[in-house]
Backbone and ligand atoms as CSV (ligand in chain L), in Angstrom:
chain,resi,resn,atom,element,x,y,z
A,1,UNK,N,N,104.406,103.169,92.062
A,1,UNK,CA,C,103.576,102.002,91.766
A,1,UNK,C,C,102.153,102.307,92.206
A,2,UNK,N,N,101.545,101.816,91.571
A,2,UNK,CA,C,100.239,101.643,91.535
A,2,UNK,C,C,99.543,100.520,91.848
A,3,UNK,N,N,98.050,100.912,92.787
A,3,UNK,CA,C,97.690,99.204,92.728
A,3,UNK,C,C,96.156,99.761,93.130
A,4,UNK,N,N,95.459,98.674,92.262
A,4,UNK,CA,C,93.849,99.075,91.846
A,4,UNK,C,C,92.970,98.950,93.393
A,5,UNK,N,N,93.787,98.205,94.543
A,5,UNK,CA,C,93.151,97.787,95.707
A,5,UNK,C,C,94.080,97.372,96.491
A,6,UNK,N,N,93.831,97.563,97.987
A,6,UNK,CA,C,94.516,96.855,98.872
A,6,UNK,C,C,94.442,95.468,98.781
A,7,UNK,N,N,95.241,95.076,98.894
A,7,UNK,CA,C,95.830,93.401,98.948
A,7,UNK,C,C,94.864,92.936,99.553
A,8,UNK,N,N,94.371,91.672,99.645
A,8,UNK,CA,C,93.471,90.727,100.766
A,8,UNK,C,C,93.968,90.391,101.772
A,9,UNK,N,N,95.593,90.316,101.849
A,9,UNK,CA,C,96.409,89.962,102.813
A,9,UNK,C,C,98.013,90.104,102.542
A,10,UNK,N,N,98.808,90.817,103.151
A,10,UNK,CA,C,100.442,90.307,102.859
A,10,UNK,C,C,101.169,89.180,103.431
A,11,UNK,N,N,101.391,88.563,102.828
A,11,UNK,CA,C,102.517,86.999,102.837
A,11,UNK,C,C,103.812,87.494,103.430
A,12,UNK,N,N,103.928,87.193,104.282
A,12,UNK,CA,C,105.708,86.903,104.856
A,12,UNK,C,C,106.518,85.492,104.349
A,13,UNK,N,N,106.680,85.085,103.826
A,13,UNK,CA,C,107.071,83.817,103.676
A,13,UNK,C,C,109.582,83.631,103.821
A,14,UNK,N,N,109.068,82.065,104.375
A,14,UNK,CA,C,109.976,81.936,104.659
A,14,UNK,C,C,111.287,81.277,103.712
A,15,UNK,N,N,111.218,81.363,102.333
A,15,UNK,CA,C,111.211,80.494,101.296
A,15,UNK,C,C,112.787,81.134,100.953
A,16,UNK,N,N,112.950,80.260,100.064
A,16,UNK,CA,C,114.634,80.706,99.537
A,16,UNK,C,C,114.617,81.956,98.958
A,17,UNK,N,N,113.493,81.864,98.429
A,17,UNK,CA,C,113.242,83.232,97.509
A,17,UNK,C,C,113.119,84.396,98.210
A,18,UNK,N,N,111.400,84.142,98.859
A,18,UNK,CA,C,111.164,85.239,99.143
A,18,UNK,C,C,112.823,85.883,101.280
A,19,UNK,N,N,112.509,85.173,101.217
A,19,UNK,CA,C,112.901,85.301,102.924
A,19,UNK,C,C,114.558,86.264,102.216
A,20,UNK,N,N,115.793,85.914,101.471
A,20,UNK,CA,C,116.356,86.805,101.379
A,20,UNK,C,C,115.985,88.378,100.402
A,21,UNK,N,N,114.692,88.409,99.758
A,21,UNK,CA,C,114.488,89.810,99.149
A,21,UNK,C,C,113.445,90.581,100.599
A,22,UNK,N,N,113.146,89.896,101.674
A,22,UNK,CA,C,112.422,90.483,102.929
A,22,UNK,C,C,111.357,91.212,101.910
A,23,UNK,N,N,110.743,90.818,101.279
A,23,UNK,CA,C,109.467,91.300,100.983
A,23,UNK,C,C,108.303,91.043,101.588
A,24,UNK,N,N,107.504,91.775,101.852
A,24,UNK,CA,C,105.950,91.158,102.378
A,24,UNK,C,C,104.829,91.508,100.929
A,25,UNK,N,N,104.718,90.144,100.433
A,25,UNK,CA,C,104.202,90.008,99.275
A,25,UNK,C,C,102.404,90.210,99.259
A,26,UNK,N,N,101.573,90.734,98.581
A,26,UNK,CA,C,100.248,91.436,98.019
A,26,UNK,C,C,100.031,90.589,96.774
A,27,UNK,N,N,99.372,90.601,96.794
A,27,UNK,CA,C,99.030,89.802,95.485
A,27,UNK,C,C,98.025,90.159,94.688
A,28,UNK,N,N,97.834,90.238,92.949
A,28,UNK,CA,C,97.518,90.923,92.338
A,28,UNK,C,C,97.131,90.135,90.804
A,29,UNK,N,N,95.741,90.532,90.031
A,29,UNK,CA,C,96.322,90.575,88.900
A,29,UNK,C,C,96.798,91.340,88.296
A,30,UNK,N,N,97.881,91.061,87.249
A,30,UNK,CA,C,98.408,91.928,86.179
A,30,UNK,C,C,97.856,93.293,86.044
A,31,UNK,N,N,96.711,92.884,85.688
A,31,UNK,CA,C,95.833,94.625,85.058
A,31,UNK,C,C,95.615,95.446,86.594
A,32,UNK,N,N,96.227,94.843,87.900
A,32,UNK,CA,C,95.477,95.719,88.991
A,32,UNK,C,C,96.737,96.314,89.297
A,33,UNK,N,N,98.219,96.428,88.705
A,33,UNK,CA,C,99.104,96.986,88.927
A,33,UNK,C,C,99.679,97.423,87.732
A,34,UNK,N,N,100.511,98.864,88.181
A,34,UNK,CA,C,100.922,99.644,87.122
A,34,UNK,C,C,102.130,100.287,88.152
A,35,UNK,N,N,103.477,99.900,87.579
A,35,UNK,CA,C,104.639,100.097,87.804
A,35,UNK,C,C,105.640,101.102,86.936
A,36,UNK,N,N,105.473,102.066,87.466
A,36,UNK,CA,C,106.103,103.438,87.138
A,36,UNK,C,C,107.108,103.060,87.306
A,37,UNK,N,N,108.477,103.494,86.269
A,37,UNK,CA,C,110.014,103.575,85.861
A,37,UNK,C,C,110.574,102.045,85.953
A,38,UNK,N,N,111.532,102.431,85.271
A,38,UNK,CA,C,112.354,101.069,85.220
A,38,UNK,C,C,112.148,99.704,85.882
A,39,UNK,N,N,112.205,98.585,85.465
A,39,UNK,CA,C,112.742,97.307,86.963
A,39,UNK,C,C,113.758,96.458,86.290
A,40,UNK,N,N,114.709,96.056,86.894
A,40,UNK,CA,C,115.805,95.017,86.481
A,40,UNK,C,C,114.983,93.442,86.818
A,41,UNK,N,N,115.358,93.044,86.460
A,41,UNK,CA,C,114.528,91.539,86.557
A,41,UNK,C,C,115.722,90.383,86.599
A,42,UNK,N,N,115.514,89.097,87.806
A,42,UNK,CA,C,116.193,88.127,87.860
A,42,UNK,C,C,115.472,86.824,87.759
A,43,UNK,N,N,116.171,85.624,87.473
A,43,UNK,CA,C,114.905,84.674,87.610
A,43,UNK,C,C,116.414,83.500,88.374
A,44,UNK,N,N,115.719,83.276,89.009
A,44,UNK,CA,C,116.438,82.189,89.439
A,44,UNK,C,C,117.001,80.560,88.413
A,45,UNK,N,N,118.177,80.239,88.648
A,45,UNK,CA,C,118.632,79.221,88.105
A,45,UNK,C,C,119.082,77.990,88.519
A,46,UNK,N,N,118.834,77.760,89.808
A,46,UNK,CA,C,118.967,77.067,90.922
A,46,UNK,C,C,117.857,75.705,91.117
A,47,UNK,N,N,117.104,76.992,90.786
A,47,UNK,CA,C,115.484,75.714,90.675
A,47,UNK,C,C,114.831,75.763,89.043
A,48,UNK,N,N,113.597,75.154,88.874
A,48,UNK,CA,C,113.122,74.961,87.938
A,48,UNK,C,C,112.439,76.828,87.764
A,49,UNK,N,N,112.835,77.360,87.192
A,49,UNK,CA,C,112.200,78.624,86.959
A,49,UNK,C,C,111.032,78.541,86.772
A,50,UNK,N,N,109.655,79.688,87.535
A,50,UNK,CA,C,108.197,79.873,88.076
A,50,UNK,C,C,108.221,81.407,87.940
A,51,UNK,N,N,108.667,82.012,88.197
A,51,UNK,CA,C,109.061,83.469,88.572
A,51,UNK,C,C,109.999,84.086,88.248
A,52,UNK,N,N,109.391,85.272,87.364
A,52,UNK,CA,C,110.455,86.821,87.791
A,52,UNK,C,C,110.573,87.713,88.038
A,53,UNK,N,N,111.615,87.371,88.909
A,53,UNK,CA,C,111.617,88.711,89.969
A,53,UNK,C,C,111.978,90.445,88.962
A,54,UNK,N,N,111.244,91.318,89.789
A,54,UNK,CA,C,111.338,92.923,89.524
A,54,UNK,C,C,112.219,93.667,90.658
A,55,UNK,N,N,113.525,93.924,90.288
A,55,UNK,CA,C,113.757,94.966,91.331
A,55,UNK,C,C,113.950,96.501,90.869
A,56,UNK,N,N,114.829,97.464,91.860
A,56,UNK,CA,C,114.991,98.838,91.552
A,56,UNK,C,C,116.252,99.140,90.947
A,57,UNK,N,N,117.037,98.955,89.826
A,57,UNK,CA,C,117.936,98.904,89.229
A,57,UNK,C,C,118.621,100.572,90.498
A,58,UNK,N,N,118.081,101.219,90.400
A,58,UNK,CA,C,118.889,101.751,91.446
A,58,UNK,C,C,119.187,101.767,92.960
A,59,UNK,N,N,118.365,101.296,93.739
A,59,UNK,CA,C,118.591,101.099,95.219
A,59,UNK,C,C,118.729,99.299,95.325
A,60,UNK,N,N,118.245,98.385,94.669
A,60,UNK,CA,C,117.958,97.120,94.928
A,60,UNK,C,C,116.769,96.364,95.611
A,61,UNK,N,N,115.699,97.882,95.777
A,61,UNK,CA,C,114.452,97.157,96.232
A,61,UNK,C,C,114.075,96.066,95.938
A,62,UNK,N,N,113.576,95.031,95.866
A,62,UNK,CA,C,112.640,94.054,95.636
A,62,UNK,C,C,111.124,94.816,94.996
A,63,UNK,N,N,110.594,95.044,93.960
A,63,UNK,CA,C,109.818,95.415,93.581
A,63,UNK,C,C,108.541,94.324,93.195
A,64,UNK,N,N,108.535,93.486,92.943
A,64,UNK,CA,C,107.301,92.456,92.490
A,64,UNK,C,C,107.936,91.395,91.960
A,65,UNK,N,N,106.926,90.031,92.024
A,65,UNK,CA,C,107.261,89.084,90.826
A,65,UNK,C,C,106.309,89.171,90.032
A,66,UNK,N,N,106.436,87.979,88.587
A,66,UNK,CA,C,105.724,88.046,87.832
A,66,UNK,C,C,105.651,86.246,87.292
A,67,UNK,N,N,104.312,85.880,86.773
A,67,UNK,CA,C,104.934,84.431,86.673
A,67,UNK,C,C,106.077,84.198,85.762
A,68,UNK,N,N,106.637,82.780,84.801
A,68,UNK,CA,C,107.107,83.214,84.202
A,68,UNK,C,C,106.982,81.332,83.654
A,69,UNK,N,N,106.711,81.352,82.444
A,69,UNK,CA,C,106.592,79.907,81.468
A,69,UNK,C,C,105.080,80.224,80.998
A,70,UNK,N,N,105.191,79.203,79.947
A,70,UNK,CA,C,103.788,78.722,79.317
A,70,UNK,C,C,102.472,79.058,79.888
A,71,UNK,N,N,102.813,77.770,81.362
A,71,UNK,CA,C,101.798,77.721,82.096
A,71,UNK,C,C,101.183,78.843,82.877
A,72,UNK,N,N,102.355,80.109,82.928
A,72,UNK,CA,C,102.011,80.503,84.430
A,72,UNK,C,C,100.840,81.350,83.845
A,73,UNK,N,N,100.077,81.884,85.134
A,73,UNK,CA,C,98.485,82.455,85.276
A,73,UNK,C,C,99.164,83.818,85.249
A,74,UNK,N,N,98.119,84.552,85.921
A,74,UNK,CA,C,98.140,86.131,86.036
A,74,UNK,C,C,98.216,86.688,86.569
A,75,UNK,N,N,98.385,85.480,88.492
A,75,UNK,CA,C,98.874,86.391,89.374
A,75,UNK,C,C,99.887,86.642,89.491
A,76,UNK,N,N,100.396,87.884,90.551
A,76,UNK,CA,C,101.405,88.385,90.502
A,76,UNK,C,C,101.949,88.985,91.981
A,77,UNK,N,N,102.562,89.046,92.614
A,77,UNK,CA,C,103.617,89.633,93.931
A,77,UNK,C,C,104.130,90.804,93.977
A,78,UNK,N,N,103.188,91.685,94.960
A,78,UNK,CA,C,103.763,93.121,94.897
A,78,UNK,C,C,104.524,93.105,96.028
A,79,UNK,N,N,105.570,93.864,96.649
A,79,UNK,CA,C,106.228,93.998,98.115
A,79,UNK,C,C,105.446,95.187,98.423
A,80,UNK,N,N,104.841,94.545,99.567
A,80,UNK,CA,C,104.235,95.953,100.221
A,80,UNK,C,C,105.136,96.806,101.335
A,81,UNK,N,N,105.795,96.012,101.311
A,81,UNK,CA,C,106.695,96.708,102.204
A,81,UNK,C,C,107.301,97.924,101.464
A,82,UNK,N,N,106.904,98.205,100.087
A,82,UNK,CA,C,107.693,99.428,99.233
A,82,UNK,C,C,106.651,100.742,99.774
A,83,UNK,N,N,105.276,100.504,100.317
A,83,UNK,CA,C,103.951,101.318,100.621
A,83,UNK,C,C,104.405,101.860,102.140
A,84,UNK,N,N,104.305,103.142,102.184
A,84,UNK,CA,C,103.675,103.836,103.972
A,84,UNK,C,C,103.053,102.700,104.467
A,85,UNK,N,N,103.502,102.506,105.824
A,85,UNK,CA,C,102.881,101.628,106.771
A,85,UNK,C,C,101.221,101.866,107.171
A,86,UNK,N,N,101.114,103.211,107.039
A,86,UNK,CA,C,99.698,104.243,107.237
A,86,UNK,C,C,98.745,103.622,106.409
A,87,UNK,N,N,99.429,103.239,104.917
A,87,UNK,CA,C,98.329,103.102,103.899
A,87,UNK,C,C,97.917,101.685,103.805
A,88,UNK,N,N,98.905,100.778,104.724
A,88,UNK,CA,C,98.424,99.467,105.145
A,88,UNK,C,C,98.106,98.901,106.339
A,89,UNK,N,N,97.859,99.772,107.343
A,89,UNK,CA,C,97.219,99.242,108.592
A,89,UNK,C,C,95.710,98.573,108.593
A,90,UNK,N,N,96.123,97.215,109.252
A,90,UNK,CA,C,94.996,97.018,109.365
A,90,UNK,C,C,94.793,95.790,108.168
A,91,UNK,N,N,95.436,95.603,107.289
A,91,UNK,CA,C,95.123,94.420,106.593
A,91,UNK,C,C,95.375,93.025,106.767
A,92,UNK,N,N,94.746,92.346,107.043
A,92,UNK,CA,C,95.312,90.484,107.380
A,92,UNK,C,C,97.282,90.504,106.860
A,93,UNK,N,N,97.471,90.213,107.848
A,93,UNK,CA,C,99.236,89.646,107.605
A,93,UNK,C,C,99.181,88.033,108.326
A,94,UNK,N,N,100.189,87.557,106.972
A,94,UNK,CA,C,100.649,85.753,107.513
A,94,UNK,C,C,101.705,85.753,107.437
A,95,UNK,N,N,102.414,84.465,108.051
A,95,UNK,CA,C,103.124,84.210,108.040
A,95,UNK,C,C,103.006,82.797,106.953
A,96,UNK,N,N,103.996,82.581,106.163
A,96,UNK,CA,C,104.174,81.371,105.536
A,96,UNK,C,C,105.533,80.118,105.685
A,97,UNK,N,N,105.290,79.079,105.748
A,97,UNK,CA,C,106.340,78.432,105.840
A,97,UNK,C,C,106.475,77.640,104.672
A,98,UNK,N,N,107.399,78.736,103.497
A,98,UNK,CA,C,107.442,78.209,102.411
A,98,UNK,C,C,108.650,77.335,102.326
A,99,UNK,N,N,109.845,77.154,103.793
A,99,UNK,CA,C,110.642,76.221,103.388
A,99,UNK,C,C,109.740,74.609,103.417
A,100,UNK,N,N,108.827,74.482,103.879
A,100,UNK,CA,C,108.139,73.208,104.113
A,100,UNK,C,C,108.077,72.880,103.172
A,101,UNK,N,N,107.938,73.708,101.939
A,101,UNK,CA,C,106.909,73.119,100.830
A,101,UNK,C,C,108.137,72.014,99.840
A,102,UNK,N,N,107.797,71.165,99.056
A,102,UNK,CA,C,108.570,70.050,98.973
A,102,UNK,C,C,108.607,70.329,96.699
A,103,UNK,N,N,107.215,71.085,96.647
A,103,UNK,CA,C,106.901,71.154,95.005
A,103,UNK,C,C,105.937,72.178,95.225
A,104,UNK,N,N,105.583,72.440,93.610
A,104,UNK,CA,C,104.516,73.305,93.210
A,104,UNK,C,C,103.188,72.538,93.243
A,105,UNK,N,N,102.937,71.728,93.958
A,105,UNK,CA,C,101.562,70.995,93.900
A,105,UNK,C,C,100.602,71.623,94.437
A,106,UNK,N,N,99.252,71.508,94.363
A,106,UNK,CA,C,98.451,72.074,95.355
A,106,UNK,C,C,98.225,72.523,96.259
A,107,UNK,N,N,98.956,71.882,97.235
A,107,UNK,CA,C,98.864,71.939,98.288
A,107,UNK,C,C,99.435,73.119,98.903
A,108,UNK,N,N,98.589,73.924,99.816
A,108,UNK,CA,C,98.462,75.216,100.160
A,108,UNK,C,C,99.782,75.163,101.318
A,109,UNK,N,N,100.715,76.396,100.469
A,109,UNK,CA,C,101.570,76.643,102.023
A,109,UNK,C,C,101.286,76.597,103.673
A,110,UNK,N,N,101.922,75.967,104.204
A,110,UNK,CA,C,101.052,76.103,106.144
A,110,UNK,C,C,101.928,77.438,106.188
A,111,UNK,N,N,100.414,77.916,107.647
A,111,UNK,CA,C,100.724,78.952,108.410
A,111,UNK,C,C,101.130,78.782,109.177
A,112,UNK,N,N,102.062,79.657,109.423
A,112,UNK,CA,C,102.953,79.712,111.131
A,112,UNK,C,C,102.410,81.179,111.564
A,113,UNK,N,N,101.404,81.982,111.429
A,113,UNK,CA,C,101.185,82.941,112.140
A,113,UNK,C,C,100.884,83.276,111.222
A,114,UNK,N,N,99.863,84.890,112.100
A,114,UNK,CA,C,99.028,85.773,111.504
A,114,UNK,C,C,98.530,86.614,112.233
A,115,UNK,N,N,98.405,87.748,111.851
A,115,UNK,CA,C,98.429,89.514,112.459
A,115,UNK,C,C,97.477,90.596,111.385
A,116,UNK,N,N,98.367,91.437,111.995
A,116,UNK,CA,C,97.759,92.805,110.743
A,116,UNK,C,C,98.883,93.431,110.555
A,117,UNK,N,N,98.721,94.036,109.146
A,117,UNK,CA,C,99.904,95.130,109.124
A,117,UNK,C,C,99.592,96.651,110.471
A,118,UNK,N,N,100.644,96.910,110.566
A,118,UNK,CA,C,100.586,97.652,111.615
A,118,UNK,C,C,100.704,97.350,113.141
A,119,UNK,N,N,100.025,95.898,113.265
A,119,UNK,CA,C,100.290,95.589,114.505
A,119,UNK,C,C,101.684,95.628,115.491
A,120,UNK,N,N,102.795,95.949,114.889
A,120,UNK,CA,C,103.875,95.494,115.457
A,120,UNK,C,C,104.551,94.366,115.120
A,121,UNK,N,N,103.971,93.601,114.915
A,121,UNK,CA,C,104.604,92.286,114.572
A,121,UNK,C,C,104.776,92.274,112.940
A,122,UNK,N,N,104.174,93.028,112.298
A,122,UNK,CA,C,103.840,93.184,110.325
A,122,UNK,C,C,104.360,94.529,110.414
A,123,UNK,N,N,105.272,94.640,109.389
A,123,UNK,CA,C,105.343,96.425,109.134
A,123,UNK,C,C,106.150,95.781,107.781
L,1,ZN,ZN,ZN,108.351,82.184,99.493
């Protein structure tokens, strides 16, 4: 994988979604990533589908999301956790508490913490 820039920050979030694929999510547009070989893709059916997910049809990585309807925009969810820790030291890491969130409304996920990758506490 490819990616045109380091992330502004990786997301930990605590959400149904993300918290069992343990991804630490980057965020991206479309054109700033380029994903070499295969991905299997899931979308959830549980909730109102927003997202789909990319994994590694052979190991089960968690590889990225992507939006997914009419509406959705152009950003997109890389796992940085798939990158050398080396090549991300040092970038803003949060924590998110996406079980809080109640809908897709505006309103910005709360933080429960924040670090750097590398620090120990982000890897
Ligand atoms: Zn989440």
């Amino acid at each position: 994988m490819t990616l045109a820039r380091r992330p502004d920050y990786v997301n930990f979030c605590n959400c149904s979604a993300c918290r069992p694929m343990g991804a630490g999510w980057g965020y991206f547009a479309s054109g700033e990533v380029e994903i070499a070989g295969k991905t299997a893709e899931f979308g959830r059916t549980d909730i109102e589908r927003c997202l789909t997910f990319h994994f590694c049809p052979a190991c089960g990585s968690t590889v990225a999301w992507t939006p997914y309807g009419e509406t959705a925009g152009d950003r997109m969810g890389v796992n940085m956790r798939l990158f050398p820790l080396d090549e991300l030291t040092g970038i803003p890491a949060v924590w998110s508490d996406g079980l809080a969130m109640t809908d897709d409304s505006d309103t910005p996920t709360p933080r429960t913490g924040k670090g750097a990758m590398g620090d120990g506490k982000a890897f």
